[in-house]
C-alpha positions in Angstrom: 56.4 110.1 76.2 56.0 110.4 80.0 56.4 114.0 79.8 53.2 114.0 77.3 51.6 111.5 79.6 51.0 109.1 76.8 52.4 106.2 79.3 53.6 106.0 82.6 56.0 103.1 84.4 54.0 102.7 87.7 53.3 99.0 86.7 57.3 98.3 85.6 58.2 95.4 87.4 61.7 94.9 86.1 64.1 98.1 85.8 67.4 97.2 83.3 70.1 99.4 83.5 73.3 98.8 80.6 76.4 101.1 81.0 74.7 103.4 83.6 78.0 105.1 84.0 77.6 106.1 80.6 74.6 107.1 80.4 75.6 109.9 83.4 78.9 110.7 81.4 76.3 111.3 78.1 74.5 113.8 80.5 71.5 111.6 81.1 71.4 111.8 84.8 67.6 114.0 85.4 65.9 111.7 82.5 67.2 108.5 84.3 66.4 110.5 87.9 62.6 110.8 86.0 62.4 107.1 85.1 63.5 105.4 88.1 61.1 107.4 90.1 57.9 106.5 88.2 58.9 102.8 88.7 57.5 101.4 91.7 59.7 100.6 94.2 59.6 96.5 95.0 61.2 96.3 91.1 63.8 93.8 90.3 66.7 96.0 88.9 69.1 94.3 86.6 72.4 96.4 86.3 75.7 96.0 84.1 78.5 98.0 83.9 82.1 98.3 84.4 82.3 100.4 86.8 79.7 101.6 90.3 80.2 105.3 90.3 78.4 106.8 93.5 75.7 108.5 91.0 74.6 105.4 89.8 74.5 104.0 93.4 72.0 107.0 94.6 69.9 106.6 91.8 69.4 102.7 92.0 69.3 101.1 95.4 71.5 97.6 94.9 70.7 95.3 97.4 68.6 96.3 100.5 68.9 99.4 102.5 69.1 97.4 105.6 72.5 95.5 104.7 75.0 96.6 106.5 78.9 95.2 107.0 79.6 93.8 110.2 81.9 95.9 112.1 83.6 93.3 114.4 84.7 91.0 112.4 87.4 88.9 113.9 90.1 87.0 111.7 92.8 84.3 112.2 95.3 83.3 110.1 96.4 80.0 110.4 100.0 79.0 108.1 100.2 75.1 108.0 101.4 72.8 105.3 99.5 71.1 102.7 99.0 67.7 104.6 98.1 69.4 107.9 95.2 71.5 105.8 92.3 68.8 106.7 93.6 67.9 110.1 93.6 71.9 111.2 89.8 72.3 109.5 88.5 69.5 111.6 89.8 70.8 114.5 88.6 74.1 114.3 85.4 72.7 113.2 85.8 71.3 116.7 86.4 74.3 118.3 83.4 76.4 116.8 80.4 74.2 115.6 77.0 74.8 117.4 74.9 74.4 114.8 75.8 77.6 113.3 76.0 78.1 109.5 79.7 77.6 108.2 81.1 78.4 105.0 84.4 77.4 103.6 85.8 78.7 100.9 88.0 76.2 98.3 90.3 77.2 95.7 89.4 74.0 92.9 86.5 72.3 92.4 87.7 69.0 92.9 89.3 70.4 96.2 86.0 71.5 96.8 83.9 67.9 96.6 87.2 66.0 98.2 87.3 67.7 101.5 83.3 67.7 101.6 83.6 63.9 100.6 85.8 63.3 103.7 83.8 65.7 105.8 80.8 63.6 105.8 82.1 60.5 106.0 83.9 62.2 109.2 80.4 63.4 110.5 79.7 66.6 109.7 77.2 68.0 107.8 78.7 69.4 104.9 77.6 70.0 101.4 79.0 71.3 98.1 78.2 74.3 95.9 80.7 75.0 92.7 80.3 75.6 88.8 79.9 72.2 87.8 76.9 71.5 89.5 73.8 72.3 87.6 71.3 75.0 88.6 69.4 72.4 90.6 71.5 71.1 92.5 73.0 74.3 93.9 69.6 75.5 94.9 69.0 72.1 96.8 72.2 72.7 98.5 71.3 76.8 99.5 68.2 75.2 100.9 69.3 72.7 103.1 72.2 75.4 104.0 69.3 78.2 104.9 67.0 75.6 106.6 69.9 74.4 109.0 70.1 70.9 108.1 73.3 71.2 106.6 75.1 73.9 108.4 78.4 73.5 106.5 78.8 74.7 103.3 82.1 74.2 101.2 82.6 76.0 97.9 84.7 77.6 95.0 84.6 81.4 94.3 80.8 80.6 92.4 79.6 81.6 96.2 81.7 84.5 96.9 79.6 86.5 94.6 75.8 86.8 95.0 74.7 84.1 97.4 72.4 85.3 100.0 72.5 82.9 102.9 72.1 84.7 106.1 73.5 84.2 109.1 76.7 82.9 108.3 78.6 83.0 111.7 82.2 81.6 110.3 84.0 82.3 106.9 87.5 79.8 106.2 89.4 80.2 103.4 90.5 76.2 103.4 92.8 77.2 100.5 94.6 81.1 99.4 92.1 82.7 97.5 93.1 83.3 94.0 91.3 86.5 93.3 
């Protein structure tokens, strides 16, 4: 059909891509190559698969160009008991807070809303993001995260995958992260 020029995709605004990695094993690679270049560039992409081989990465740019890994990343690891957990965060909290954006990673749930429970009646300005709250309250909490009024954010492993909150200046893994 686009070879005919009976359609074209220049006003395709969302660009789905299921099993990709097959689609290149199958020998599809120049008719996917043909169809992602008609579509115009600010598309959504959608993409689902198993596995990310390189070819699919060069023929659908994931994220934004300009992301980039930080390359001096410093970490710490700290080995204290259970009951010294809380005692070491706040002091570290003490140590680092200047309004920066904090995020601290929880194994449970329940972990999760405890420690951000005790955080605020501490002081800080901590809030909660986990699977068990509903859509709405997660994006009220990313927002008052992004707009700096609550700089500290605990959570399970729900925002260790996809959450785009930038300039997160500190990363603590409060408990060992499962996966």
């Amino acid at each position: 059909m686009l070879e005919s020029h009976h359609t074209n995709l220049r006003r395709v605004t969302y660009l789905v891509l299921d099993e990709a990695d097959r689609m290149l094993d199958m020998g599809f690679e120049p008719q996917m190559k043909k169809i992602v270049s008609q579509i115009r560039p600010d598309r959504q992409t959608l993409y689902w698969s198993a596995t990310q081989p390189k070819e699919v990465e060069q023929l659908v740019v994931i994220g934004s160009q300009d992301l980039k890994a930080k390359h001096s990343i410093q970490q710490h690891v700290d080995i204290v008991t259970e009951n010294q957990k809380y005692n070491k965060l706040v002091k570290l909290l003490d140590d680092i807070m200047d309004g920066s954006r904090i995020l601290i990673f929880m194994d449970m749930k329940k972990g999760c809303d405890q420690i951000t429970r005790q955080l605020r009646m501490d002081g800080w300005p901590a809030l909660s993001i986990h699977g068990d709250k509903s859509q709405a309250e997660r994006d009220w909490v990313l927002s008052e995260s992004k707009a700096g009024k609550s700089p500290i954010m605990t959570a399970t492993d729900v925002a260790a995958r996809g959450l785009d909150v930038k300039d997160v200046k500190y990363v603590i893994n409060y408990d060992f992260p499962g996966s």
